[in-house]
C-alpha positions in Angstrom: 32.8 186.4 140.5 35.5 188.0 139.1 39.3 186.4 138.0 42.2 188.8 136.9 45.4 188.2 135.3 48.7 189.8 134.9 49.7 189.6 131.0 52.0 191.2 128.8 50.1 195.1 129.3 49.3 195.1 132.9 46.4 193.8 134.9 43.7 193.7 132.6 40.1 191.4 133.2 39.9 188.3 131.4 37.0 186.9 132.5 33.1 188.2 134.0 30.4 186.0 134.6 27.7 186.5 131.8 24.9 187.9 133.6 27.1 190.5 135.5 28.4 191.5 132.6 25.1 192.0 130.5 23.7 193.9 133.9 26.5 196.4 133.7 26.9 196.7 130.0 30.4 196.3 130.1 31.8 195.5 126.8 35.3 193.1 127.0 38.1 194.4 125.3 38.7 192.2 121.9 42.3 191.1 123.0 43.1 191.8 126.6 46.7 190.1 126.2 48.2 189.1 123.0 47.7 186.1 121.0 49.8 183.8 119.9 49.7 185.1 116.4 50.0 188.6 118.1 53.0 187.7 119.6 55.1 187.6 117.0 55.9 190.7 115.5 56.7 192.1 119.4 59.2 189.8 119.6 60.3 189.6 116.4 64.4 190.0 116.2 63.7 193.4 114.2 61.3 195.3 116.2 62.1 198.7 117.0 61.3 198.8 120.1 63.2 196.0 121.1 66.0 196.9 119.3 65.8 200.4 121.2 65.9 198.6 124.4 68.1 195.8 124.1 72.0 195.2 122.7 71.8 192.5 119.6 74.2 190.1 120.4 73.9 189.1 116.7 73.8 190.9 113.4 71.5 190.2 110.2 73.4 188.7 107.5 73.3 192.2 105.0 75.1 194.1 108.0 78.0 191.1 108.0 78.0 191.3 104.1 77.9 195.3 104.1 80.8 195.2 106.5 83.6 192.7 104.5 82.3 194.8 101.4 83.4 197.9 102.9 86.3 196.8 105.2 90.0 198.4 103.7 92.2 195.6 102.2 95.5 195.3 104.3 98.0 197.7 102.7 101.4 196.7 101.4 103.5 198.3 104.5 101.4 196.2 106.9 102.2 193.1 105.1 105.2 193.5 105.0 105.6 195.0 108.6 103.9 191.4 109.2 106.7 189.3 107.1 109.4 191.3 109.4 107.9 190.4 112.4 107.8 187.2 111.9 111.5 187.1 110.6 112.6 189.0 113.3 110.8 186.6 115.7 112.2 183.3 114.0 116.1 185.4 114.7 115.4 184.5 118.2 115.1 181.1 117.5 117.9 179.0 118.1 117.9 176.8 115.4 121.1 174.3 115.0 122.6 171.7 113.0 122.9 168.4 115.0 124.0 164.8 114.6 122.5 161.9 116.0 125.2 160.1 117.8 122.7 156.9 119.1 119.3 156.4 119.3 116.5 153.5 120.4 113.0 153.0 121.6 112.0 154.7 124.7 111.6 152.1 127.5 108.1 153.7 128.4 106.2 155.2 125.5 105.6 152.8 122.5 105.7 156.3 120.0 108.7 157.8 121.2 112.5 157.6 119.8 115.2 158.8 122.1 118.0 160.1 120.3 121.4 161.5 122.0 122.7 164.5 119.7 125.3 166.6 119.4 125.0 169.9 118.7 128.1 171.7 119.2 128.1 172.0 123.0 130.5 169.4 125.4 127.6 166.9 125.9 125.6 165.6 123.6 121.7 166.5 124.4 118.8 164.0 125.0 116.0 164.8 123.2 112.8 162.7 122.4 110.7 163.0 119.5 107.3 161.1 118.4 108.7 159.1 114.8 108.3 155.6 115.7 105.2 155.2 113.4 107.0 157.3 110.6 110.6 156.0 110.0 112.3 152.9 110.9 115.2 153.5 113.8 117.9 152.6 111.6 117.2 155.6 109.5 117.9 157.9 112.9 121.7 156.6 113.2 124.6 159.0 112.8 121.7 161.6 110.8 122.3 165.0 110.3 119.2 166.5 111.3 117.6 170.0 112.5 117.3 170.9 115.9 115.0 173.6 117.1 117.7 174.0 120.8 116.4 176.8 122.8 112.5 174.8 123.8 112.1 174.6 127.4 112.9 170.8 128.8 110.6 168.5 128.8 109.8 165.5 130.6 108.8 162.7 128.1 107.5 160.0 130.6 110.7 160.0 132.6 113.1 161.0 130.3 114.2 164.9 129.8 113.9 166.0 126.2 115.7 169.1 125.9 114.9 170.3 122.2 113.1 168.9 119.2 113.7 167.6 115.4 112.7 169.9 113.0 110.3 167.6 110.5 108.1 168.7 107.2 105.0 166.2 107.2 102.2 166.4 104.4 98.6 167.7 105.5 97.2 164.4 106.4 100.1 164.1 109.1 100.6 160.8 107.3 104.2 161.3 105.6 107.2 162.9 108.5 110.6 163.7 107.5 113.2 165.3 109.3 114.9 168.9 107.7 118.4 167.9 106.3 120.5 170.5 107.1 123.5 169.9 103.5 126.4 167.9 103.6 129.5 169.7 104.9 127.6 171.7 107.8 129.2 171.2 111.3 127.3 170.3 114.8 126.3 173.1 116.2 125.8 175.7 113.4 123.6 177.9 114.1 121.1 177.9 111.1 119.0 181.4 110.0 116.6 182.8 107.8 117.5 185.4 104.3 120.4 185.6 102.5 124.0 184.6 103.1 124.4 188.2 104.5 122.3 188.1 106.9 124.2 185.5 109.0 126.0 188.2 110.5 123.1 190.3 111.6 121.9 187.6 113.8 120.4 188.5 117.2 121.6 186.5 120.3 118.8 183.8 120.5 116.0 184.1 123.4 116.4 182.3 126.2 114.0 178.7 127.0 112.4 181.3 129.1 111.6 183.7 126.7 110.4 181.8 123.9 107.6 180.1 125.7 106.9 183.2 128.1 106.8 185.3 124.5 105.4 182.4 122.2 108.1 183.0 119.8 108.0 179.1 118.7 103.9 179.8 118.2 104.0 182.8 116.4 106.5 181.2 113.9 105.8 177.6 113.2 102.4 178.6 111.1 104.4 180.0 108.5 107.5 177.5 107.8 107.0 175.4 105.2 108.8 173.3 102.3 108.3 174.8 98.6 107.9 173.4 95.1 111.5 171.8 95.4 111.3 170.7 99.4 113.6 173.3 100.5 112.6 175.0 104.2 111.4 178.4 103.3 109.7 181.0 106.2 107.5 182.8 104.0 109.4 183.6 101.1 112.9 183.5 103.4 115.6 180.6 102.9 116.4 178.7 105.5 119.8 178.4 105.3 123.3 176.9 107.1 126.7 177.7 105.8 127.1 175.4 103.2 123.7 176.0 101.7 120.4 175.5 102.2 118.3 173.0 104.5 115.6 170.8 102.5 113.9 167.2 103.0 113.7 164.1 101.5 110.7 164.6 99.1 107.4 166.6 100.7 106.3 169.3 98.8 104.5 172.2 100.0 104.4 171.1 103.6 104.0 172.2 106.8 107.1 172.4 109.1 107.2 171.6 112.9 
């Protein structure tokens, strides 16, 4: 009797009985299939032939290393192509000076603060912001803060937040304090980026619309933060009001959102 099996080369014999086999003088092949140990170096990641046959959907760590080695560092005109971007993007941003006119607890959400602000428009705008487990509510009354005005509505279990306090927190998220824009700033000044003189170069600002369908507040965010003397910077930009330039309390290097 005879079996057969299908292995890795074909159809090959893998078994005879003994006495048909001395009979015939048939000698069995040494390995008809592969062994275990011969196994190996076919499918080994660096075969040629499978490498011929078959897209690597990784690469050996000398190609990776070979690759950062060689790649060309970013030049000086794309960096700063980069910084103007993002300035350009953060124009569009309607960023005011506001004052909070009242505030308390919200009735449903045991983190939220809902504050009534004005900033420069006929009625004073609701917004709600997450501080109660960073500053006491006291602290919020008749503030001059930041507002970031041109967000789309949102609604804060039942309430309508339409825009959002600017804050600089440290990296643990630990430590929250609201922007200050300086004393002698008016609700509703609109707040920019540079030098005094480039107030007047200011863009219209993007519509609620815009900035979320264009993810202007995204693309900007990552890059404000508070330097070595806690005033707002974008990159290495000012952020700046009329009567000088927005800071807070006492965070260092920190992020701003």
């Amino acid at each position: 009797m005879v079996a057969a099996t299908v292995g890795l080369r074909g159809l090959s014999l893998c078994t005879l009985s003994l006495p048909i086999l001395r009979s015939a003088k048939i000698k069995l092949p040494i390995h008809s299939f592969p062994t275990s140990r011969s196994l190996k170096p076919l499918f080994s990641p660096y075969n040629p032939t499978i490498l011929r046959g078959f897209p690597s959907f990784c690469a050996s760590p000398d190609v990776n290393v070979e690759a950062t080695a060689t790649a060309p560092p970013a030049t000086e005109a794309e960096n700063s192509q980069s910084a103007d971007d993002i300035k350009n993007a953060a124009n569009l941003l309607d960023i005011r000076v506001g004052r909070i006119i009242k505030a308390w607890r919200h009735e449903e959400a045991y983190s939220l603060y809902v504050e009534e602000v004005d900033v420069g428009e006929p009625e004073p705008r609701i917004i709600c912001s997450g501080l109660v487990k960073y500053m006491p509510l006291d602290l919020l009354q008749d503030a001059k803060v930041v507002v970031l005005a041109n967000l789309k509505p949102r609604n804060m279990r039942g309430v309508k937040s339409c825009g959002m306090l600017m804050a600089a927190s440290d990296a643990s998220h630990e430590t929250v304090e609201l922007l200050m824009p300086p004393d002698g700033t008016i609700p509703g000044e609109r707040i920019w980026f540079g030098t005094e003189d480039d107030k007047d170069s200011q863009p219209e600002p993007a519509t609620p619309n815009q900035v979320q369908k264009k993810k202007i507040w995204e693309s900007v965010q990552p890059h404000l933060k508070t330097d070595a003397s806690c005033t707002a910077m974008l990159g290495e930009y000012l952020m700046r009001t009329s009567a000088g330039v927005v800071v807070c309390k006492s965070l260092k290097n920190a992020n701003i959102s």
